[in-house]
C-alpha positions, 0 to 999 in steps of 0.5 A, a space after each residue: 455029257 449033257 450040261 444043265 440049263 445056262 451052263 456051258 460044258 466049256 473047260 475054265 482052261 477053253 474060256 481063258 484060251 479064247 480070252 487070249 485071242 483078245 487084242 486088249 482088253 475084253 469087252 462087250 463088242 470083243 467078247 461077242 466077236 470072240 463067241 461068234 468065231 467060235 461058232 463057225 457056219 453062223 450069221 454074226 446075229 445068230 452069234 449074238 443070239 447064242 451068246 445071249 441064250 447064255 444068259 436065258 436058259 428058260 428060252 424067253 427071249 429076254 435077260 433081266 436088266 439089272 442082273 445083264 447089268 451086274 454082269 457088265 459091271 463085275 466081268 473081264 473088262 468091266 463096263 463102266 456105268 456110263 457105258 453101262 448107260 449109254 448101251 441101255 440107251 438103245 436096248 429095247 427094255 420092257 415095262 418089268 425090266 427085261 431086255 428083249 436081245 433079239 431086238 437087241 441084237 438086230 440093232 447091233 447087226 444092222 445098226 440103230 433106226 434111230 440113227 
């Protein structure tokens, strides 16, 4: 079967099963992990960019900031909004509020330039 834009055809029972494979609580860093063990033969920046098209199902490039941070908030283990804050610090953002994840994801492969 064919799964509609943004949505995955992973059962609620895979998604909790691949939850349990956490050590602790889940969050950003470990949920990305977790995706990308999931997606063998890939580079972890390929992972990262899987997982984020997740969340783009138009192909743009980008995810909404405010929406991206509604998710980071409210999902498993929950950002706190200084984490939420500290992240967006080095999340390169547009002028209309969208996060450019593939920049995104080079600075979490290869590390910040700022650094």
């Amino acid at each position: 079967t064919v799964s509609p834009p943004g949505k995955t055809n992973v059962s609620d029972e895979e998604l909790e099963e691949m939850l349990k494979e956490g050590k602790g609580p889940i969050n950003f860093t470990v949920f990305l992990t977790l995706f990308g063990e999931k997606l063998n033969g890939t580079d972890p920046e390929e992972s990262i960019l899987n997982a984020f098209k997740l969340f783009d199902p138009a192909g743009t490039g980008t995810v909404n900031k405010d929406e991206f941070k509604q998710l980071l908030l409210t999902q498993a283990d929950k950002f706190s909004p200084e984490e939420v804050e500290q992240m967006f610090a080095v999340t390169p953002i547009d002028v209309s509020g969208n996060i450019d994840y593939k920049s995104l994801c080079y600075i979490v492969t290869h590390g910040d330039e700022k650094e």
